[in-house]
N, C-alpha and C positions, 0 to 999 in steps of 0.2 A: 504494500500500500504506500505507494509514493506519490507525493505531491506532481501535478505538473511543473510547476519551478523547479523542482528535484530531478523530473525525467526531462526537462528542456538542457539545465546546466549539466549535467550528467552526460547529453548526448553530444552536447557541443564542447564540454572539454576531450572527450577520447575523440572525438574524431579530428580535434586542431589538434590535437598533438599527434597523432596519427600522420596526417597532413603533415606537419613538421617535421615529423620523422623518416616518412619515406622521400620529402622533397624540400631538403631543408632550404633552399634557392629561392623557395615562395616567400620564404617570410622577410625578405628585404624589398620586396614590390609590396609588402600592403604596410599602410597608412600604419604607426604604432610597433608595425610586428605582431598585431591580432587580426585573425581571422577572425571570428565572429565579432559585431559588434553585442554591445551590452542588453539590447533589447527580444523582445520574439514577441509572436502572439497566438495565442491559444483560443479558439472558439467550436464550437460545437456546428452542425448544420441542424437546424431546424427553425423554433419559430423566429430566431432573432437576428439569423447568419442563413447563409445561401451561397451556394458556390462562387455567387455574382460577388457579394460582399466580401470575401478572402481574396477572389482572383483582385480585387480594388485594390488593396492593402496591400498586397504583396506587389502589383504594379507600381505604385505609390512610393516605396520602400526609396529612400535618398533622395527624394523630391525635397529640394528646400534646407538640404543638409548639405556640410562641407565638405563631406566625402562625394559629394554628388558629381564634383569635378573632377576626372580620373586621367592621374599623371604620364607622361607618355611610358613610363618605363613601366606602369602596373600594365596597359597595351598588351606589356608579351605574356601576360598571363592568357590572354583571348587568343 
């Protein structure tokens, strides 16, 4: 029985380290040296949530933020 915050940070620390571990090259192209930023979001699909409303949110994701601008060298990551 674990919290969603418990299974989000959970998921996102093994697999940045994961990620840093088999490609340690990546982590001088992101912003800090972190892979995930601090935030997620969690909702359910029914009465208040809808495919439409996630698929929003996750479009939306760095609109309006200073990572929104992406440096030529983070590029060779794409």
């Amino acid at each position: 029985m674990l919290s969603p915050q418990k299974i989000v940070n959970t998921i996102k620390s093994i697999t940045g380290r994961e990620i840093f571990r088999l490609h340690p090259e990546v982590k001088r192209f992101l912003w800090g040296g972190k892979f995930w930023t601090s935030g997620y979001y969690i909702n359910t699909i029914g009465q208040y949530a809808n495919e439409e409303v996630i698929k929003k949110y996750v479009q939306g994701q760095g609109k309006g933020q200073e990572y929104q601008k992406i440096h030529k060298s983070q590029l060779k990551l794409f």
